[in-house]
N, C-alpha and C positions, 0 to 999 in steps of 0.2 A: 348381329350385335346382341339378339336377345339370346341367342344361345350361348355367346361367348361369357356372360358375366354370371354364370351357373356353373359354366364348365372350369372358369377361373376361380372360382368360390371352390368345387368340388377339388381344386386341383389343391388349395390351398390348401384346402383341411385334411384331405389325406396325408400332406406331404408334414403337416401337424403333428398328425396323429402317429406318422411311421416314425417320425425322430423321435419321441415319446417313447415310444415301444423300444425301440433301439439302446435307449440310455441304460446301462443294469442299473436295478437300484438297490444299494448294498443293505445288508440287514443287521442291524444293531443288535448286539448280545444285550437283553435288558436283563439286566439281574435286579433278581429279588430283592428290595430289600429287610433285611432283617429286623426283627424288631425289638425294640430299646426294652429290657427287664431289670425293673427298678426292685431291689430287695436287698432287706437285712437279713443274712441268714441266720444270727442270735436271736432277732424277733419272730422269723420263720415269716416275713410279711415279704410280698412278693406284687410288684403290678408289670404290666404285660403293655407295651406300647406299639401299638402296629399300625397307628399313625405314617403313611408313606411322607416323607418331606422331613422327619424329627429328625433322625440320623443328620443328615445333611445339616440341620439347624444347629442339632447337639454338638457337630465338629468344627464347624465351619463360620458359625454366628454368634452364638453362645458364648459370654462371658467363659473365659477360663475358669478351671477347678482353682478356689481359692481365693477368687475377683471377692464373691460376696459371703458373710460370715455365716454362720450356720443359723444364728439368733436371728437375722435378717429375712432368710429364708424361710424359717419357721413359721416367724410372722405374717409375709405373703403368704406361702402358702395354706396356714389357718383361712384366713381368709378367703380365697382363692377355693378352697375345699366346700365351704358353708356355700361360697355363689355356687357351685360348681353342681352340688351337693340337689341345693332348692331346685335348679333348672333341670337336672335330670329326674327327680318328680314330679314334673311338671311338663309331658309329655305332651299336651297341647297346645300348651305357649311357645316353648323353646323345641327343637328339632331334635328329637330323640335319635337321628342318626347322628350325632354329634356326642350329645350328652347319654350315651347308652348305659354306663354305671356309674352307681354314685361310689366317692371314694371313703373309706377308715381312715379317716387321719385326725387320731389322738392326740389332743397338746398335751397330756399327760405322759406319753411316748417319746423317747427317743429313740426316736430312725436313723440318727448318725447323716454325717455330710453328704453321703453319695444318694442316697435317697429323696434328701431336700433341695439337694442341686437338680436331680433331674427332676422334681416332682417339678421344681420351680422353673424349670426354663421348660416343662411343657407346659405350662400355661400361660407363659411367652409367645411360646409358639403357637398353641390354639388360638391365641386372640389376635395373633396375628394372620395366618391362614385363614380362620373363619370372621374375619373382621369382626369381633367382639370386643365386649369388656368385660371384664368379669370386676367385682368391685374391689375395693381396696386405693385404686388411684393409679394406677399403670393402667394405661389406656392402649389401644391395638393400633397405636402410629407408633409407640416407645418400641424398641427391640428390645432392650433391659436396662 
């Protein structure tokens, strides 16, 4: 008996371990994804978003082009830029893998809609990924 409940044990886990081995396991094409390039080409300004998750957010969550007005946007993301802005100098409070550069962004400037839009729904999307706030009063539970 004392040898049968070792040999029932071994038999069990081999017999585990061989259907395991047996199953293919198929392998997923992961592609790249691409990253979101936010620019005016009149202003020659240009940001580079390689952010994995934004694409996805930008198509699929994201208020449509049009939802919100250009003046709207402006004004978050003024705001949004100055938090944004403080925390990435500030490399030992806030997590410089996150806030790696700070952004240009001139209220004096017009950046046109396409600019404001994504500037604005990625910091949508950061505060909700990295569960943050950044100020102004949209909090990282809002989507937008």
């Amino acid at each position: 008996m004392k040898i049968l409940n070792p040999l029932l044990l071994f038999s069990l886990i081999s017999l585990v371990l061989w259907n395991c081995s047996s199953v293919p396991i198929s392998k997923k094409k992961i592609e790249k994804e691409k990253p979101v390039v936010i620019a005016n080409d009149s202003l020659e300004y240009e940001i580079i978003i390689i952010d994995i998750g934004f694409n996805y957010f930008l198509n699929a969550i994201a208020q449509p082009v049009g939802y919100y007005s250009q003046n709207y946007m402006e004004v978050r993301n003024r705001v949004w830029v100055t938090s944004w802005n403080m925390r990435a100098q500030n490399p030992l409070q806030y997590n410089p893998n996150i806030y790696e550069n700070t952004i240009d962004y001139q209220s004096s400037i017009d950046y046109g809609y396409e600019v404001n839009y994504k500037l604005f729904n990625y910091f949508l999307f950061a505060q909700q990924k990295y569960k943050m706030t950044l100020d102004g009063g949209f909090n990282s539970i809002r989507i937008n």
